[in-house]
PDB file as gemmi writes it, atoms N, CA and C in Angstrom:
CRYST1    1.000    1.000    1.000  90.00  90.00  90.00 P 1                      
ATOM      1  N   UNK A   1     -50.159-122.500  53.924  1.00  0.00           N  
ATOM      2  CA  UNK A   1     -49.743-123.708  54.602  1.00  0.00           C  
ATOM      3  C   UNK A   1     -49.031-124.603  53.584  1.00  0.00           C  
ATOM      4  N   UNK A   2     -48.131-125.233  53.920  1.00  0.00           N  
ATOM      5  CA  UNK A   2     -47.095-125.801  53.209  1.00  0.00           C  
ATOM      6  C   UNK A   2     -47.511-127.324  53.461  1.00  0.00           C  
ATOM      7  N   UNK A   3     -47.068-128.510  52.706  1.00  0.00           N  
ATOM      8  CA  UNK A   3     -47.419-129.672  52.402  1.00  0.00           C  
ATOM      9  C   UNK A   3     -47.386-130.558  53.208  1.00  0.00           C  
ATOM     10  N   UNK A   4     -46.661-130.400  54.303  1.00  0.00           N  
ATOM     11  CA  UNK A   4     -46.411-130.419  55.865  1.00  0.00           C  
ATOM     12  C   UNK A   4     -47.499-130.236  56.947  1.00  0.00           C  
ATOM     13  N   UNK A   5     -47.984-128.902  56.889  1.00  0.00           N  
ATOM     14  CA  UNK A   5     -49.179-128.643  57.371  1.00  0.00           C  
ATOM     15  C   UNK A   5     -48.639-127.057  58.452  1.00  0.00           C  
ATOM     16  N   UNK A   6     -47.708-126.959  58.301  1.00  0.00           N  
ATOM     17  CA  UNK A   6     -47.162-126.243  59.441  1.00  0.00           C  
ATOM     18  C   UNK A   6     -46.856-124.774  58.552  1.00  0.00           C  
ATOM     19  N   UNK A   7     -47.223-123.919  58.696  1.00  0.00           N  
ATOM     20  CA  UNK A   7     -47.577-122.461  58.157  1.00  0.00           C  
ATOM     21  C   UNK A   7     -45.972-122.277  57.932  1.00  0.00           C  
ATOM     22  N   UNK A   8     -45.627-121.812  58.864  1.00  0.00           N  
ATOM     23  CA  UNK A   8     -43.933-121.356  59.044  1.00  0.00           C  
ATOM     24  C   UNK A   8     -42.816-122.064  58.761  1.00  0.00           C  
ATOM     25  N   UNK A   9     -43.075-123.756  58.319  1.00  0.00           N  
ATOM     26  CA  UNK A   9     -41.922-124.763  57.368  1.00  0.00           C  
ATOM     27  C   UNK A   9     -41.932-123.430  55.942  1.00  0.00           C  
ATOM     28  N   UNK A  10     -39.933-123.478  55.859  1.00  0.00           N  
ATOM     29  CA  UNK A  10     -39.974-123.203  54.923  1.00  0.00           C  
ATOM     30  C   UNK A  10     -38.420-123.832  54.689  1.00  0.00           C  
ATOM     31  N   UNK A  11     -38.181-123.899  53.011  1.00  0.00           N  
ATOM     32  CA  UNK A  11     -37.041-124.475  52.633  1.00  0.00           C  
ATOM     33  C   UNK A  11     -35.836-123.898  52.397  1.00  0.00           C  
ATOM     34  N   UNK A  12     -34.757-124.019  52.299  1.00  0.00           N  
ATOM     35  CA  UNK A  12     -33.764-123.334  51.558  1.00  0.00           C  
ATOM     36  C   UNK A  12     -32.906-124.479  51.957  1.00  0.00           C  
ATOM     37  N   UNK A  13     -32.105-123.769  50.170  1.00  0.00           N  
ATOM     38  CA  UNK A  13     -31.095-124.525  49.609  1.00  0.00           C  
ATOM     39  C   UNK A  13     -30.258-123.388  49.680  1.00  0.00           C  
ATOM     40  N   UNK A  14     -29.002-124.421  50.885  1.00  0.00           N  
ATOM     41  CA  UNK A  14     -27.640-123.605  50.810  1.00  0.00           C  
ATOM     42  C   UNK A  14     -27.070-124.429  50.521  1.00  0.00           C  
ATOM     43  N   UNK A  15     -25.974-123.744  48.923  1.00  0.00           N  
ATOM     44  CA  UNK A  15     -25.072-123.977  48.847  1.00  0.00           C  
ATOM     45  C   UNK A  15     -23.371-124.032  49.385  1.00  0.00           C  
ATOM     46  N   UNK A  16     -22.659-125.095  49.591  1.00  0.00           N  
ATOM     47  CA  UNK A  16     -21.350-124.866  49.846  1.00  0.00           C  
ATOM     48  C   UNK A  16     -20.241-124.287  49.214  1.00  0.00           C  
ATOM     49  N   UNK A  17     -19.135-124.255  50.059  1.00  0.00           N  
ATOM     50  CA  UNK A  17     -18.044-123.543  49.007  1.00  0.00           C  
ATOM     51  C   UNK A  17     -17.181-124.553  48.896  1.00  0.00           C  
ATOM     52  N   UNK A  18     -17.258-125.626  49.422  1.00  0.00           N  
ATOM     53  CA  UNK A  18     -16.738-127.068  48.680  1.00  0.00           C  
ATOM     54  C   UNK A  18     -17.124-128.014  48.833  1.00  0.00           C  
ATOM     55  N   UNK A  19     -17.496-129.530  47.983  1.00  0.00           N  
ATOM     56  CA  UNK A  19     -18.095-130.717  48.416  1.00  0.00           C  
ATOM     57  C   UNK A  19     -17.570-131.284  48.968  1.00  0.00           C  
ATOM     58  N   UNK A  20     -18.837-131.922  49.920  1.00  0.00           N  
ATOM     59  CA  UNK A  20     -18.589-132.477  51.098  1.00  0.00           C  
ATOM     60  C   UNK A  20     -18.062-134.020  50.532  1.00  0.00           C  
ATOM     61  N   UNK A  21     -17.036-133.952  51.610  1.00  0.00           N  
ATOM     62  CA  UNK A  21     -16.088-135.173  51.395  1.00  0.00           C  
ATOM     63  C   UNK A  21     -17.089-136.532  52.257  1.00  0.00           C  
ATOM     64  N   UNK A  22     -16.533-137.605  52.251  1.00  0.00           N  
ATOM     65  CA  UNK A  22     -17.895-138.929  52.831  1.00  0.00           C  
ATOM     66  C   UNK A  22     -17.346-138.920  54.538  1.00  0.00           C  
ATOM     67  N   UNK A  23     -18.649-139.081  54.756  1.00  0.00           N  
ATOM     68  CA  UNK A  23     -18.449-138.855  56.197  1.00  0.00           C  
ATOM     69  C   UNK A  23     -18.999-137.016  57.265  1.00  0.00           C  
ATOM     70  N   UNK A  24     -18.287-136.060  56.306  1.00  0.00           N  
ATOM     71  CA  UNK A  24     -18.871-134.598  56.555  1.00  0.00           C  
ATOM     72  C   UNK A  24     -20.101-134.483  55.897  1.00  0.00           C  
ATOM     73  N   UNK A  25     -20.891-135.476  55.522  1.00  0.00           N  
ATOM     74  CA  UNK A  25     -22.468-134.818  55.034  1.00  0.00           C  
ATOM     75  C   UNK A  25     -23.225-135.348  56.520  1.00  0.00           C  
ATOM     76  N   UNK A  26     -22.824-136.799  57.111  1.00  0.00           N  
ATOM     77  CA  UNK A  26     -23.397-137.022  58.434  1.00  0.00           C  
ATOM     78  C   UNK A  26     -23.364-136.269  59.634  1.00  0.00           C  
ATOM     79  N   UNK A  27     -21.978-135.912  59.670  1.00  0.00           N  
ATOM     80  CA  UNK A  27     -21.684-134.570  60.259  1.00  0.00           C  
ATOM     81  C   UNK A  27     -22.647-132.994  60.292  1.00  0.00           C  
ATOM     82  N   UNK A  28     -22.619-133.104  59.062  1.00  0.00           N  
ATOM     83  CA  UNK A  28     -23.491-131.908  58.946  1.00  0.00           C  
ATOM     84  C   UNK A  28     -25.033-132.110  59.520  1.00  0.00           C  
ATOM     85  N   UNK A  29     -25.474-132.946  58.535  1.00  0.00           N  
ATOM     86  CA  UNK A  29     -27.049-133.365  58.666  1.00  0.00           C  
ATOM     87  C   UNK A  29     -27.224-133.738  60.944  1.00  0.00           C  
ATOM     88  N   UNK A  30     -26.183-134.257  61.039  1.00  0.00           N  
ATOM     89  CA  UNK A  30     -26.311-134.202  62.624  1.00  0.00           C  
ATOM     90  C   UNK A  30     -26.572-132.592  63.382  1.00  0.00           C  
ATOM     91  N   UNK A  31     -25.621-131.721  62.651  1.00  0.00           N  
ATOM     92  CA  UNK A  31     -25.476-130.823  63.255  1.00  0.00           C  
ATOM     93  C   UNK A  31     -26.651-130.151  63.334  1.00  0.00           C  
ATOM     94  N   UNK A  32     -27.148-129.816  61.802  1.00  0.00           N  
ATOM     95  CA  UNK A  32     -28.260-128.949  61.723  1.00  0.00           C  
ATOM     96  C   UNK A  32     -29.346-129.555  62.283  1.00  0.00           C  
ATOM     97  N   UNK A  33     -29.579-130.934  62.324  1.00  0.00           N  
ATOM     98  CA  UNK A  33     -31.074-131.651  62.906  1.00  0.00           C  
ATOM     99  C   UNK A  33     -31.062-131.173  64.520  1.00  0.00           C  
ATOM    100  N   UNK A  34     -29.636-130.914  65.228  1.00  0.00           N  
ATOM    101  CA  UNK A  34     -30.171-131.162  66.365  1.00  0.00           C  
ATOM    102  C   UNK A  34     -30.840-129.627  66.915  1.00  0.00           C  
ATOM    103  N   UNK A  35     -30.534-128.784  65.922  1.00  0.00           N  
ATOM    104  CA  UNK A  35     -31.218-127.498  66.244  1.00  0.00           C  
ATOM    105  C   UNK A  35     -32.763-127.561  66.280  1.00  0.00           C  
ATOM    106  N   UNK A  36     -33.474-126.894  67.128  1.00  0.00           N  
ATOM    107  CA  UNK A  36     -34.692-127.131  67.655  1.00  0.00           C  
ATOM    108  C   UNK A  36     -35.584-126.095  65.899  1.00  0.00           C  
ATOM    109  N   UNK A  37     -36.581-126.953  65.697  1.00  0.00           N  
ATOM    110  CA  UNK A  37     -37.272-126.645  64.768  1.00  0.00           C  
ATOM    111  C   UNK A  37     -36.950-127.147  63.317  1.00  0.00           C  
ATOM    112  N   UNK A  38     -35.680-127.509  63.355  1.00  0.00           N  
ATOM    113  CA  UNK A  38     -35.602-128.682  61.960  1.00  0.00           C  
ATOM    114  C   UNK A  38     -36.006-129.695  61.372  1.00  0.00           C  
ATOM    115  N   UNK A  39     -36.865-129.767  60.302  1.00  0.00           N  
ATOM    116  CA  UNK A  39     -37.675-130.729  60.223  1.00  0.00           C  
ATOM    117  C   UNK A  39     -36.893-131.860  59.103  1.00  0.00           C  
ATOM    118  N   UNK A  40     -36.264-131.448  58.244  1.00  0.00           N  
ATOM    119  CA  UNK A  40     -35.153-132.275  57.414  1.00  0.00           C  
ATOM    120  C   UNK A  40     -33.832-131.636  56.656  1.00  0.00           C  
ATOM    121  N   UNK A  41     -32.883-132.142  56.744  1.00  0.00           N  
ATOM    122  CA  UNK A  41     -31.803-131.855  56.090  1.00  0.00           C  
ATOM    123  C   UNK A  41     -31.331-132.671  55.179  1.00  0.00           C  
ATOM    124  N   UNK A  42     -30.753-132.640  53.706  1.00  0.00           N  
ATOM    125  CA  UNK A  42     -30.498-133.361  52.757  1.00  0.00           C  
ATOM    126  C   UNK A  42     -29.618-133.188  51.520  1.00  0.00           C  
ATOM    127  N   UNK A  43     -28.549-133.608  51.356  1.00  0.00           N  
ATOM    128  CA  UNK A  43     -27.620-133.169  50.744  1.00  0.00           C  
ATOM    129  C   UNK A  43     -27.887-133.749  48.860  1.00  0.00           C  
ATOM    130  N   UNK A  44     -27.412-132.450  48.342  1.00  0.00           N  
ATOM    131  CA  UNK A  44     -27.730-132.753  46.590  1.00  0.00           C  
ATOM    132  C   UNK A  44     -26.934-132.182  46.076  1.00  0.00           C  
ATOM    133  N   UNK A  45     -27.151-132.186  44.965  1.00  0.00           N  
ATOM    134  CA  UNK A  45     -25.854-131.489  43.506  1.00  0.00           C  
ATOM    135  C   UNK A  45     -24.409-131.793  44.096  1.00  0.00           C  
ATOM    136  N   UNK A  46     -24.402-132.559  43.996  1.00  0.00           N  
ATOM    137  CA  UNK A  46     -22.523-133.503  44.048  1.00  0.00           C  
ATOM    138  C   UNK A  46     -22.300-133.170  44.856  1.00  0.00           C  
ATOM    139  N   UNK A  47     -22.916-133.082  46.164  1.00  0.00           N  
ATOM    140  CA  UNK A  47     -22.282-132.616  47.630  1.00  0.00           C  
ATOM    141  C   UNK A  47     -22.064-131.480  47.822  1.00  0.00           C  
ATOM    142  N   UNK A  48     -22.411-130.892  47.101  1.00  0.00           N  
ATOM    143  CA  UNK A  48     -21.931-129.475  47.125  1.00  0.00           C  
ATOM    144  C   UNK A  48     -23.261-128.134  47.195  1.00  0.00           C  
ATOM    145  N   UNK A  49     -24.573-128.737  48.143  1.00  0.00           N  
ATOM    146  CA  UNK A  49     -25.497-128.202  48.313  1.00  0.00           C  
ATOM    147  C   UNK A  49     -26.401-129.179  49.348  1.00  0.00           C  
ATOM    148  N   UNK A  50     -27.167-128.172  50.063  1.00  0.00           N  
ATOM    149  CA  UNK A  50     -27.675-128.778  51.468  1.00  0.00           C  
ATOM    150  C   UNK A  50     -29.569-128.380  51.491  1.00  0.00           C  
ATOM    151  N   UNK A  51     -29.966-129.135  51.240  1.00  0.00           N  
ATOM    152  CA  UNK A  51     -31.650-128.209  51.476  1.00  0.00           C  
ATOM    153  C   UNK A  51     -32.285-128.966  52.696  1.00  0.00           C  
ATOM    154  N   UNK A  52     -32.751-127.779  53.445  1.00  0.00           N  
ATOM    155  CA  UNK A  52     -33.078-127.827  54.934  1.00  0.00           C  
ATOM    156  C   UNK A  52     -34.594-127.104  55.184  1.00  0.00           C  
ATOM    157  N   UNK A  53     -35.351-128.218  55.834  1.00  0.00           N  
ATOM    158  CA  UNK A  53     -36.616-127.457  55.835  1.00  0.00           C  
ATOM    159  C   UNK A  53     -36.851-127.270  57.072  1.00  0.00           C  
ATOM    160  N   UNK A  54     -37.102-126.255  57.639  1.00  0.00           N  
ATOM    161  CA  UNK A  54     -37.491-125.729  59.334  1.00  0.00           C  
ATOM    162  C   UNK A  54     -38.654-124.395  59.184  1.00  0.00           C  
ATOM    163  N   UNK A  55     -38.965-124.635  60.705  1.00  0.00           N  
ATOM    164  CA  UNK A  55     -39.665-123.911  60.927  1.00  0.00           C  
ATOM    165  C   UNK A  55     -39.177-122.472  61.234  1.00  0.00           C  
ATOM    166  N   UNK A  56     -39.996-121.656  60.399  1.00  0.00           N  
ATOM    167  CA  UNK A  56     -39.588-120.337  60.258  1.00  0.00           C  
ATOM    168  C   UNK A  56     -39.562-119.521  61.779  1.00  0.00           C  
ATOM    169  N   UNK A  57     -40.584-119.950  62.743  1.00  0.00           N  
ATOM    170  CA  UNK A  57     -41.161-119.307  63.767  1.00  0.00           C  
ATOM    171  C   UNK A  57     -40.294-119.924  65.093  1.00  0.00           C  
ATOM    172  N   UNK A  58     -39.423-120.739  64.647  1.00  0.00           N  
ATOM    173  CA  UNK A  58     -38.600-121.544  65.956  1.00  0.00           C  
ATOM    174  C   UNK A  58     -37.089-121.362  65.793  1.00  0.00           C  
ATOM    175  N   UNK A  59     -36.945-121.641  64.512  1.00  0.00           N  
ATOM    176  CA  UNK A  59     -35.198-121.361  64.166  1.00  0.00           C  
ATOM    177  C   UNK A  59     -34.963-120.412  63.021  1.00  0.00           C  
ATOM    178  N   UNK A  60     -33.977-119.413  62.992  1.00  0.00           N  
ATOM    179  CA  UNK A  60     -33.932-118.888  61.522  1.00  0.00           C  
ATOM    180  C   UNK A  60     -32.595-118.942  60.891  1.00  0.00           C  
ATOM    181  N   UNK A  61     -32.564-118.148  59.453  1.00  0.00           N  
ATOM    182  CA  UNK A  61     -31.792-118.520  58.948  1.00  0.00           C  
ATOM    183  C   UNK A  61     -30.046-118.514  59.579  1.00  0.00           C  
ATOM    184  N   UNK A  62     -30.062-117.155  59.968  1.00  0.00           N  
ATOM    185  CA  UNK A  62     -28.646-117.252  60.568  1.00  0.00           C  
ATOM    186  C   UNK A  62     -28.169-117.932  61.725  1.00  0.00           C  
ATOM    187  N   UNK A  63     -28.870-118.687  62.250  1.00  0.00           N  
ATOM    188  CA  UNK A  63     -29.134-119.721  63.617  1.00  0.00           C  
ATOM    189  C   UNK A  63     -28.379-121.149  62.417  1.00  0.00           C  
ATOM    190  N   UNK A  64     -28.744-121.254  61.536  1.00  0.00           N  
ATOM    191  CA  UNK A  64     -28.611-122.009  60.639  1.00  0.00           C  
ATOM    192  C   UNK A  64     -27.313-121.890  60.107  1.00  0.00           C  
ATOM    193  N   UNK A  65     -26.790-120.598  59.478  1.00  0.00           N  
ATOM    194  CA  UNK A  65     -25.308-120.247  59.176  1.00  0.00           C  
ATOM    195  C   UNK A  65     -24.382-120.563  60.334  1.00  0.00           C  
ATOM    196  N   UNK A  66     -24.932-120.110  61.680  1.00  0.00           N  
ATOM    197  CA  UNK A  66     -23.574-120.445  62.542  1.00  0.00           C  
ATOM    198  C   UNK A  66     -23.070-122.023  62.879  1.00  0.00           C  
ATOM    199  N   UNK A  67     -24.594-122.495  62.907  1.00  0.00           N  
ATOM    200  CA  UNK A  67     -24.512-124.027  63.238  1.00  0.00           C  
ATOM    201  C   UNK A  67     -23.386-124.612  62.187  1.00  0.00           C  
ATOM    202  N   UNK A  68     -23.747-123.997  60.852  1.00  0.00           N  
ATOM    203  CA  UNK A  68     -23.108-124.696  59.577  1.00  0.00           C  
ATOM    204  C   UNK A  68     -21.488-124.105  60.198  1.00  0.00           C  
ATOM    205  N   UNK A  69     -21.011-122.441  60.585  1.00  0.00           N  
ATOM    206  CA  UNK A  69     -19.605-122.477  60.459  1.00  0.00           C  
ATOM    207  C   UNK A  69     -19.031-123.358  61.819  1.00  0.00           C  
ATOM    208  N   UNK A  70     -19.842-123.080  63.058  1.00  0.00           N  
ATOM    209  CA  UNK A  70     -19.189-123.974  64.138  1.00  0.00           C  
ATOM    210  C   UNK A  70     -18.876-125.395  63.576  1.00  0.00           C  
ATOM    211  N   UNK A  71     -18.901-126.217  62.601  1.00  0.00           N  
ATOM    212  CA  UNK A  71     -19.638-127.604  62.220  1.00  0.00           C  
ATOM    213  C   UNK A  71     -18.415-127.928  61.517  1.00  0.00           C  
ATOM    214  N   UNK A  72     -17.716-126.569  61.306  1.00  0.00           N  
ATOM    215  CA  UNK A  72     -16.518-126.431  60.232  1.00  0.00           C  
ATOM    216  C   UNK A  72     -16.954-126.264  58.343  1.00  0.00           C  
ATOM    217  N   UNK A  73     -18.078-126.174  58.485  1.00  0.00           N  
ATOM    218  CA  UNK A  73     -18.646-126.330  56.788  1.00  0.00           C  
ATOM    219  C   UNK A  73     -18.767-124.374  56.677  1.00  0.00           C  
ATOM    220  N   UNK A  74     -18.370-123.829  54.989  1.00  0.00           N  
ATOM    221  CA  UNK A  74     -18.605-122.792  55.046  1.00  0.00           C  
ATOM    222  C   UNK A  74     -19.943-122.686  53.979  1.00  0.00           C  
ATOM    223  N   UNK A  75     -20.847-121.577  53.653  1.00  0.00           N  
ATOM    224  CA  UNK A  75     -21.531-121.298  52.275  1.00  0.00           C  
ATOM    225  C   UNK A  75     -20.480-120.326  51.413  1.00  0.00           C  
ATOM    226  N   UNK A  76     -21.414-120.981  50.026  1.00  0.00           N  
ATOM    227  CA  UNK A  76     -20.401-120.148  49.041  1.00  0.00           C  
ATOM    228  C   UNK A  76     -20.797-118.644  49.214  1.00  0.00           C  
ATOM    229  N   UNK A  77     -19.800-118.075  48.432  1.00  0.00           N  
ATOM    230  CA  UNK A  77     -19.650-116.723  48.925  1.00  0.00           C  
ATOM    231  C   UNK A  77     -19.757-115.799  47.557  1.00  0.00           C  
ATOM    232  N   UNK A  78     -20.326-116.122  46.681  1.00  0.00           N  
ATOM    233  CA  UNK A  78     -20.514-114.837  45.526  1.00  0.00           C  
ATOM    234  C   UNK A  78     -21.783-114.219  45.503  1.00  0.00           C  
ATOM    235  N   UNK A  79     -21.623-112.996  44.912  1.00  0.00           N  
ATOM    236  CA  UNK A  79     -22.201-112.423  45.452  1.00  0.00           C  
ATOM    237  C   UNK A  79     -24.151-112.736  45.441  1.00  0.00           C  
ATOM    238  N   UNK A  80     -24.430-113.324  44.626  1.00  0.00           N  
ATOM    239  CA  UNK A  80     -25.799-113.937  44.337  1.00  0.00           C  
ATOM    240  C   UNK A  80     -26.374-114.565  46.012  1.00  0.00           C  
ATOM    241  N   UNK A  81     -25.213-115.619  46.215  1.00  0.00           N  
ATOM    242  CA  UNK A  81     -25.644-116.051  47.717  1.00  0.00           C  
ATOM    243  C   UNK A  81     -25.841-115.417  48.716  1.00  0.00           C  
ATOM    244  N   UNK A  82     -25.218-114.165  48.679  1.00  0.00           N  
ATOM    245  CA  UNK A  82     -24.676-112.914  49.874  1.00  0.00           C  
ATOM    246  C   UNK A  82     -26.253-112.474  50.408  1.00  0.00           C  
ATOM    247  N   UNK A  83     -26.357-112.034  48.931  1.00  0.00           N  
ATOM    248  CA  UNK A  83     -28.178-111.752  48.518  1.00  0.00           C  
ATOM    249  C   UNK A  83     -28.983-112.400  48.974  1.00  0.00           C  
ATOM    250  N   UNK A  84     -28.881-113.764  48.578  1.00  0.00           N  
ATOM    251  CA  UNK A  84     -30.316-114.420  48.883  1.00  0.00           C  
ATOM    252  C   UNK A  84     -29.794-114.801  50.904  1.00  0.00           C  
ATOM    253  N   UNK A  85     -29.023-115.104  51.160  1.00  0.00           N  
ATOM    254  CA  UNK A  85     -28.518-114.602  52.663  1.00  0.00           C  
ATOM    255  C   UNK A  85     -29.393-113.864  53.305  1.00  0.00           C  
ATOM    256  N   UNK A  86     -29.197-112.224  53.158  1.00  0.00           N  
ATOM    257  CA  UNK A  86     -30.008-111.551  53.673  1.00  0.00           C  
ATOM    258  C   UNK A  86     -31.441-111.585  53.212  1.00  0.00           C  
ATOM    259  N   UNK A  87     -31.353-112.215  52.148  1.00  0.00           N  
ATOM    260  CA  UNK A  87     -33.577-112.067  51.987  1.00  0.00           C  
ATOM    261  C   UNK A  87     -33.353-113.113  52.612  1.00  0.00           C  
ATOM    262  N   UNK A  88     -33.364-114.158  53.007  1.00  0.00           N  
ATOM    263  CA  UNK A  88     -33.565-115.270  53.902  1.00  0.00           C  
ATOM    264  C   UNK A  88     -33.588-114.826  55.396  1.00  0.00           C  
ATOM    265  N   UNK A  89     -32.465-114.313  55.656  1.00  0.00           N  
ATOM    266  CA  UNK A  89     -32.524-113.566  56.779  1.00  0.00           C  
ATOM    267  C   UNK A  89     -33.892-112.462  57.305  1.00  0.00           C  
ATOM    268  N   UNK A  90     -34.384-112.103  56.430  1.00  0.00           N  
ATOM    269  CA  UNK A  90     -35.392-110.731  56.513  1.00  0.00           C  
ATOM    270  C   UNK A  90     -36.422-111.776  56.271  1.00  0.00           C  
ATOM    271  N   UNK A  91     -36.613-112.713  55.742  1.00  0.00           N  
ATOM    272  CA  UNK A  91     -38.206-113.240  55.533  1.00  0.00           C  
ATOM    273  C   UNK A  91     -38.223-113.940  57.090  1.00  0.00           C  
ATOM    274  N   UNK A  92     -37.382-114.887  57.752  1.00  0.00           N  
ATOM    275  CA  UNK A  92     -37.345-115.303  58.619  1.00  0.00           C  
ATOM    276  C   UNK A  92     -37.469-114.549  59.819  1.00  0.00           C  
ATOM    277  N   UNK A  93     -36.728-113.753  60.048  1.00  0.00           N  
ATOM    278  CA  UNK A  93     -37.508-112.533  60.894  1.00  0.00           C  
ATOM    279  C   UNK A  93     -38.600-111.880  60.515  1.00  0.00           C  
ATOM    280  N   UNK A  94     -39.315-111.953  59.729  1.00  0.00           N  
ATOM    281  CA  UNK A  94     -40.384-110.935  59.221  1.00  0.00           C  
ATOM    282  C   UNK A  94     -41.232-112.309  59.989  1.00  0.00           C  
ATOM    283  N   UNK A  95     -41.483-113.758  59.227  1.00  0.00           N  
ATOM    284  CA  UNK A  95     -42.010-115.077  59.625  1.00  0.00           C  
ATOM    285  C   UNK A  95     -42.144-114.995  61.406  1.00  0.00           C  
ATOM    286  N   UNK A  96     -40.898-114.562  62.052  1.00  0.00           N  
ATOM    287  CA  UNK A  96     -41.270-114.739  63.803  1.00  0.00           C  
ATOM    288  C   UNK A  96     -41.587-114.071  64.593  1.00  0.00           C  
ATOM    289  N   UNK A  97     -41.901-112.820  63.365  1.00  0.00           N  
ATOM    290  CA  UNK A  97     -42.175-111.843  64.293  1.00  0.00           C  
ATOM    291  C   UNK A  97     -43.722-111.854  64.059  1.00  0.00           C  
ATOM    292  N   UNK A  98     -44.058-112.186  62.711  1.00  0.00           N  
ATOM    293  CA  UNK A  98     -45.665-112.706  62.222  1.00  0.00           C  
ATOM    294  C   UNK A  98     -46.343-114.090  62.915  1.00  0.00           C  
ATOM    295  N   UNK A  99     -45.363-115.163  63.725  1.00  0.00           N  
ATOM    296  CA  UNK A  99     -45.883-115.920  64.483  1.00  0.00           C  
ATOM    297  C   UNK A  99     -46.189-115.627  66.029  1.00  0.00           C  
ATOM    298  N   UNK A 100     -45.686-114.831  66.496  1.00  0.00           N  
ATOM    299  CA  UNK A 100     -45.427-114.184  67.786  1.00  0.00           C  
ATOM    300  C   UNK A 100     -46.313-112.990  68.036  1.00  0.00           C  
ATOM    301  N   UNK A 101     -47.117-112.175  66.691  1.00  0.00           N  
ATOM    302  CA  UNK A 101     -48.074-111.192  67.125  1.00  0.00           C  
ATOM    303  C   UNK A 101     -49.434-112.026  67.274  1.00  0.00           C  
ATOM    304  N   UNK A 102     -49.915-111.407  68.214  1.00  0.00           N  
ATOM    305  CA  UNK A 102     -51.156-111.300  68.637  1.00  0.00           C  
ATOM    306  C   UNK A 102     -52.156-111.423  67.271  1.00  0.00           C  
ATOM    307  N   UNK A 103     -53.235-112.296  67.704  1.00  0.00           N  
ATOM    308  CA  UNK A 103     -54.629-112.692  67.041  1.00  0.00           C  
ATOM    309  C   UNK A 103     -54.963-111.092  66.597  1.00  0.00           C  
ATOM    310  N   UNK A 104     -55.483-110.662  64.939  1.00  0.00           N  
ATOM    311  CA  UNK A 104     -56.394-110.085  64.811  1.00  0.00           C  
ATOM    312  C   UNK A 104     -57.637-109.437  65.293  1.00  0.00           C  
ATOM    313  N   UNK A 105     -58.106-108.529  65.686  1.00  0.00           N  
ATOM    314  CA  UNK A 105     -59.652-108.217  65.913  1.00  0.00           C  
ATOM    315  C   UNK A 105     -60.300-109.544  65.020  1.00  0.00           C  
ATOM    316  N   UNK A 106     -61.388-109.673  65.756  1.00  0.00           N  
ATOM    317  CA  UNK A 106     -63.005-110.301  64.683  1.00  0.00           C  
ATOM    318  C   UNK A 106     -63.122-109.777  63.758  1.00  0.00           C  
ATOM    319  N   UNK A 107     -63.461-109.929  62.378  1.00  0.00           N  
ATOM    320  CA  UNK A 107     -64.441-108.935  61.689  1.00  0.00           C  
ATOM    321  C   UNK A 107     -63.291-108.174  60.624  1.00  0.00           C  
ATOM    322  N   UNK A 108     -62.016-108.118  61.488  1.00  0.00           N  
ATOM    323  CA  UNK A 108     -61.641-106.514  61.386  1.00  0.00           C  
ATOM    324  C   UNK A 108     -61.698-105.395  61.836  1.00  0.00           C  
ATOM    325  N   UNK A 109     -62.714-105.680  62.720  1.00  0.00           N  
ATOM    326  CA  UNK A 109     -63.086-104.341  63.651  1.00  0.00           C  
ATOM    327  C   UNK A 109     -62.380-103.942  64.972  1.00  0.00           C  
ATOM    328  N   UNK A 110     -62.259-103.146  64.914  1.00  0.00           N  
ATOM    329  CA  UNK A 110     -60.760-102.609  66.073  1.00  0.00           C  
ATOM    330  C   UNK A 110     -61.755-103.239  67.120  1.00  0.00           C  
ATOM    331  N   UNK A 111     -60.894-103.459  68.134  1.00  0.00           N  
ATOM    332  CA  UNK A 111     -62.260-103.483  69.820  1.00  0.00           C  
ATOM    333  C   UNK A 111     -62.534-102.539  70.642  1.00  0.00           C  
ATOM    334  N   UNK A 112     -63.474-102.676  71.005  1.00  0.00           N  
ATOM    335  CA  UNK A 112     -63.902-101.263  71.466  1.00  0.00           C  
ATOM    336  C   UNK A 112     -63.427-101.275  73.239  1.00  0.00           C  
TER     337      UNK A 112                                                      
END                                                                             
């Protein structure tokens, strides 16, 4: 459980592929808040990076990428980001598909 209290908040910092000029960070921060499960958006390192905390089990990451290209904003693109992309992608699906299964047995013990 995260500091929040909510199991499935998790953070990431995406970077852009150019800083945001004044005026396109409100833009943005509008865009991504109004997606269901966003809990904050916040722009750092000279505009030129976005960290967004949501819930893993309601919105995921690439729900997050499209919002950002419809919005007109792109992420940077070498190859390090490409990477952490898809592990973001795979933890977030791994996260909704782990909020969405079914309660454990008691004990551990299968049911009879």
């Amino acid at each position: 459980m995260n500091e929040n209290g909510n199991t499935w908040d998790v953070t990431r910092h995406i970077p852009l592929s150019k800083a945001l000029q004044n005026g396109e960070a409100v833009v943005l921060i509008q865009a991504l808040q109004a997606l269901r499960g966003v809990s904050s958006v916040t722009v750092g390192k000279g505009n030129r990076q976005i960290r967004v905390v949501y819930d893993a089990s309601k919105v995921d990451y690439r729900t997050l990428s499209l919002a950002l290209e419809e919005s007109g904003f792109t992420q940077a693109q070498g190859w390090w980001n490409r990477l952490k992309v898809k592990l973001y992608a795979y933890s977030d699906a791994n996260a909704r598909d782990n909020a969405e299964a079914p309660p454990p047995a008691c004990c551990n013990k299968p049911p009879k």
